[in-house]
C-alpha positions as CSV (number, residue, x, y, z in Angstrom):
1,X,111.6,-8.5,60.1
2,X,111.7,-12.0,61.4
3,X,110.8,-14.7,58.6
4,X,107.5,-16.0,60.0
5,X,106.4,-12.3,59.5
6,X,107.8,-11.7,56.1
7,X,106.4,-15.0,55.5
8,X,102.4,-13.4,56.8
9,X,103.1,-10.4,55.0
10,X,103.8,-12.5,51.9
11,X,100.6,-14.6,52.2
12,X,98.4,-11.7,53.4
13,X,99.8,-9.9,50.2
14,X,98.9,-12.6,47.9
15,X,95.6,-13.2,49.7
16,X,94.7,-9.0,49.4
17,X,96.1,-9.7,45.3
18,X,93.3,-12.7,45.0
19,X,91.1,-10.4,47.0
20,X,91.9,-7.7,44.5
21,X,91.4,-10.4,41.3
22,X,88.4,-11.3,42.5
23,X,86.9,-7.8,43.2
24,X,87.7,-7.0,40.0
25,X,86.3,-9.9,38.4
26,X,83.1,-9.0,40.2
27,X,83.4,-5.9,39.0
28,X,84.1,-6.7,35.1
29,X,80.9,-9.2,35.6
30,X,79.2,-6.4,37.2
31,X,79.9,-4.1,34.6
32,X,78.9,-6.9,31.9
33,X,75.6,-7.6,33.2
34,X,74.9,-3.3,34.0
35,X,75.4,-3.2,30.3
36,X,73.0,-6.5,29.9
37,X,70.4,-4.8,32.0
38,X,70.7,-1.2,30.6
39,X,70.3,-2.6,26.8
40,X,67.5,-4.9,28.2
41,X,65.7,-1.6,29.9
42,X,66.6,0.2,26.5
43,X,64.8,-2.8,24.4
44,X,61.5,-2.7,27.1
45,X,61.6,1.4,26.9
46,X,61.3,0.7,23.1
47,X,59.6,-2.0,22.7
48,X,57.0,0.2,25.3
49,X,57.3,3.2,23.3
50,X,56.3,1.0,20.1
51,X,53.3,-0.9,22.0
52,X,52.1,2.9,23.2
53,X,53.0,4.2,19.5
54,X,50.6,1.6,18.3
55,X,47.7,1.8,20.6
56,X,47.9,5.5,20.2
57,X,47.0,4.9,16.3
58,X,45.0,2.1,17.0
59,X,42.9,4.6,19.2
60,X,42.7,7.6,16.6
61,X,42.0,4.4,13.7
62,X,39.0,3.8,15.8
63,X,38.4,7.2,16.5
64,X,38.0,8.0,12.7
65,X,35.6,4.8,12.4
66,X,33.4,6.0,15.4
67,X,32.9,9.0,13.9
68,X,33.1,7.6,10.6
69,X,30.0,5.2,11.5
70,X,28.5,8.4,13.4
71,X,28.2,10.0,10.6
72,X,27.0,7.5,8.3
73,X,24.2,6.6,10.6
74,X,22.8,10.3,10.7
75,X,23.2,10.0,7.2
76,X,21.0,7.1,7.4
77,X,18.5,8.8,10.1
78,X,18.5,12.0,7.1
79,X,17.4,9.4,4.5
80,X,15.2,8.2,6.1
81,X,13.4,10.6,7.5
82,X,13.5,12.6,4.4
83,X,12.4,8.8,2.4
84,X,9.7,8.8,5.4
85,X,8.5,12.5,4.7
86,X,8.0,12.0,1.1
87,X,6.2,8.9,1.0
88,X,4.2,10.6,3.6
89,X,3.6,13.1,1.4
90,X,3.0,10.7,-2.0
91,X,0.2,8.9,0.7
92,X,-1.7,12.3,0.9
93,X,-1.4,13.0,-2.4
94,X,-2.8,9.6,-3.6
95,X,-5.6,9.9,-0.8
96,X,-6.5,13.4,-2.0
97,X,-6.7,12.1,-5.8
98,X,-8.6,8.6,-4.6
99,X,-11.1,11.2,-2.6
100,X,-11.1,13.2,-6.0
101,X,-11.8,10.5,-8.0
102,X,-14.6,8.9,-5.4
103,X,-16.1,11.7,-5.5
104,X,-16.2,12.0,-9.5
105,X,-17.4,8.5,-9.5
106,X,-20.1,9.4,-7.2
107,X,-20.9,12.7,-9.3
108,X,-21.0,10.5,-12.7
109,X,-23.4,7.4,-11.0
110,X,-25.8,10.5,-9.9
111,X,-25.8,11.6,-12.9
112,X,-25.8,7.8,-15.0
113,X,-28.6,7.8,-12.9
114,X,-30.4,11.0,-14.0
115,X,-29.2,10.4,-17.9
116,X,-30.9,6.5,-17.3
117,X,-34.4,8.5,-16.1
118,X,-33.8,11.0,-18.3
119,X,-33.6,8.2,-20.9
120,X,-36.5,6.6,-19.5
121,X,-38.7,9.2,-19.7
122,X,-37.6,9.6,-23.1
123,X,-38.5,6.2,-24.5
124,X,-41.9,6.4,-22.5
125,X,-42.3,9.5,-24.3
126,X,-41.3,8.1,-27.3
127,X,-43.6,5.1,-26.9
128,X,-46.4,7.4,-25.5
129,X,-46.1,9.5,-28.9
130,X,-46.2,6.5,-31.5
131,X,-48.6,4.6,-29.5
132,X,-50.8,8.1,-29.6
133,X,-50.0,8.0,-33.1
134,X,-50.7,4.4,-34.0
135,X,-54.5,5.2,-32.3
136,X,-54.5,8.4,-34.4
137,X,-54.0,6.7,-37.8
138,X,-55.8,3.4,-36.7
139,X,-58.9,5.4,-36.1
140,X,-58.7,7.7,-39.0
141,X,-58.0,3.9,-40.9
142,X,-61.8,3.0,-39.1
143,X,-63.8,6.5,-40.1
144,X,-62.6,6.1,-43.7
C-alpha cells in the first residue's frame, strides 16, 4: 500500500474507534437512563396502583357510611312514625276521656240541678209544714 493510504486507513480506523467509543457511550447512557425511565414508570405504576388502592377504600368507606346513614334515617322515619302513631293514639284516648268526663260533668250539673230543686222543694215543704204548724198551735193558743 502506498503511505498516504496506510496513512487514511489509519485515520479512518481511529475515526470508526471514536465512532465506536462514542456509540457505545451513547449506548451505556442509553442503557442508564432506559433503567432511569423503567424504575420511574415502575414508581408511577405503583404510586397509581396505591392512589387507585386508596380511592377504591375510600369509595367502599363511603359506601358503608351511605348506607350506614340510610339506614339510620329509616330508623329515624320508624321512630317517628311509630312516636307519631302513638301520640296519635294518647290524643284520642285523652279526647275520648275529656268527652267522658264532659259528659259526666254535664250528667252531675243536671242532676246538682234536680238535687238543688229537689232541695228546694224540700225546705218549702219544710217551711210550709212548720208554718202550718205554727198556725195550728197559735190558734189552738187563741181557743184556749
Amino acid at each position: 500500500l502506498p503511505p498516504y493510504a496506510s496513512e487514511l486507513l489509519a485515520t479512518a480506523t481511529e475515526r470508526n474507534q471514536s465512532n465506536i467509543r462514542k456509540l457505545i457511550e451513547q449506548r451505556e447512557e442509553a442503557k442508564k437512563l432506559l433503567v432511569e425511565k423503567e424504575e420511574e414508570v415502575k414508581n408511577i405504576r405503583n404510586k397509581f396502583k396505591r392512589l387507585e388502592r386508596e380511592e377504591h377504600e375510600k369509595e367502599d368507606f363511603n359506601k358503608r357510611l351511605v348506607e350506614s346513614m340510610r339506614s339510620q334515617v329509616e330508623a329515624f322515619e320508624l321512630d317517628k312514625s311509630k312516636l307519631k302513631d302513638e301520640y296519635t293514639r294518647e290524643i284520642t284516648e285523652r279526647a275520648k276521656e275529656l268527652e267522658t268526663l264532659k259528659s259526666m260533668n254535664g250528667q252531675l250539673a243536671r242532676e246538682k240541678i234536680q238535687a238543688e230543686g229537689s232541695a228546694a222543694e224540700s225546705r218549702r215543704k219544710y217551711i210550709s209544714c212548720c208554718s202550718e204548724l205554727a198556725k195550728e198551735k197559735l190558734a189552738k193558743r187563741v181557743q184556749s
